[in-house]
N, C-alpha and C positions, 0 to 999 in steps of 0.2 A: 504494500500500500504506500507506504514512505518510504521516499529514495534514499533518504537520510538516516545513519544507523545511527548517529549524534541526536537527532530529534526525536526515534522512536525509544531511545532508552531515557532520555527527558522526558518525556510523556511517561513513560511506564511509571519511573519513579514519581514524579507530580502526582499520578492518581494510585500510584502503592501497588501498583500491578509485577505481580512477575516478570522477570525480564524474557522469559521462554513463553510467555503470553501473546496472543496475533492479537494486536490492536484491532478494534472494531471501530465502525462508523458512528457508532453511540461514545466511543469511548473519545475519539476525538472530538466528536461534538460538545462535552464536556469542557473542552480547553475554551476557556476565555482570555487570558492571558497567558505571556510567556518573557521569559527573559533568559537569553541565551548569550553566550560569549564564542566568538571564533576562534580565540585560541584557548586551549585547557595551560594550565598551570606549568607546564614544564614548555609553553609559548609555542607548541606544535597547532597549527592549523586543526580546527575541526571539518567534518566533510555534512556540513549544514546547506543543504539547497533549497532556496528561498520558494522557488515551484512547492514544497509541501506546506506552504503556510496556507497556501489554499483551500484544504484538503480541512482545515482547523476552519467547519463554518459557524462558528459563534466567535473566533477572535476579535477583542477589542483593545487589549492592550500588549504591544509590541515593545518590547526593553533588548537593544543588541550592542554589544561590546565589541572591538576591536573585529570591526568588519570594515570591507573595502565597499564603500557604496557606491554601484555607477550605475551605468542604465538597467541593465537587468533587473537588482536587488530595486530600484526604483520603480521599473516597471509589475513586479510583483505586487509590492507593497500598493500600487495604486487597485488591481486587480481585489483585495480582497476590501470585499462592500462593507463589511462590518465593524472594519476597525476604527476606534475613536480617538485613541493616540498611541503616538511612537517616543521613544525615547532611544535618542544614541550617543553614546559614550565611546569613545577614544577611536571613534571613527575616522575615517576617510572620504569624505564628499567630493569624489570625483564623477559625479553622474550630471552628463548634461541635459536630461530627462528631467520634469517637473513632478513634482506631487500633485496629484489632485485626488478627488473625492471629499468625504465626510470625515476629514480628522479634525479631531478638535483643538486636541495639546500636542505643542512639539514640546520636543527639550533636550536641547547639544550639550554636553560636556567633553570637553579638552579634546571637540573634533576639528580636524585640520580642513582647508578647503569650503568652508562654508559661507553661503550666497544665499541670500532671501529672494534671489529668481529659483534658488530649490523650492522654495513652498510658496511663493508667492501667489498661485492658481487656488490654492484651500480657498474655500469659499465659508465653508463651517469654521477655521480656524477663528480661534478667539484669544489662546494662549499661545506665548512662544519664551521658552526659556534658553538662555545662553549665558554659559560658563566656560570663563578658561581656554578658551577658541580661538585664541589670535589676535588674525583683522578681519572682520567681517564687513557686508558690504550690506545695509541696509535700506538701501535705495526703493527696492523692490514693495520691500514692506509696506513704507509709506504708501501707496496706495490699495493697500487691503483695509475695506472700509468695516469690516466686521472685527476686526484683530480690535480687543480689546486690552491686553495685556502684554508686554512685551518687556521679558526681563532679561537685562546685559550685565554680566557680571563678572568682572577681571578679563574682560574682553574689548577689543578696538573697533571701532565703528567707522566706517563712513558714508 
């Protein structure tokens, strides 16, 4: 069912399942959130494919660590209808693909590459959080007329 043997054994343990268990379509419909890291602890790559976040139809909240984000993982993330917010941490924003859909909250921490022509098409966005990111280009923002909160924090703007 999932491409990903990094996501099917996060799943398993998230809902206490055996790991010699076949995840089922109920079982992943369960997953409302998730927060996954691409590398494990000794900094070796995980083999997480962004295609099974799909497969997760009740996700709404999306947390990813030390991922490369470009068009793909961007293009996913816009695919699944459900989600309300994303948060990434010690990312890589090289994707020149936009966000769009119904997300509500972002929130960067200590990602490199980051442009509010990334999210600038949210239409639902109302929060955006920024930590530790550099220089960022804010330009885009200013015209999202729904973005009610926008927090910068030990980060460069212009």
């Amino acid at each position: 069912m999932l491409k990903s043997n990094s996501l099917t054994e996060y799943i398993k343990q998230k809902l206490n399942l055996p790991l010699d268990v076949e995840l089922s379509d109920e079982d992943l419909a369960k997953i409302t959130e998730i927060s996954i890291n691409g590398k494990d602890l000794d900094g070796r790559i995980n083999d997480y494919d962004f295609k099974d976040f799909m497969c997760l139809s009740n996700l709404q909240y999306l947390s990813l660590q030390n991922f490369v984000i470009d068009n793909y993982e961007t293009n996913i993330i816009n695919r699944i209808k459900t989600i309300k917010a994303v948060q990434f941490t010690d990312c890589k924003m090289k994707s020149k693909s936009t966000l769009f859909g119904n997300i509500e909250m972002l929130s960067f921490t200590s990602c490199s590459k980051l442009d509010s022509k990334y999210f600038c098409n949210l239409k639902s966005l109302n929060t955006v959080k920024i930590n530790l990111c550099g220089k960022v280009n804010l330009e885009a923002a200013k015209q999202m007329v729904n973005l009610k909160n926008i927090d910068v924090i030990d980060t460069k703007t212009k």
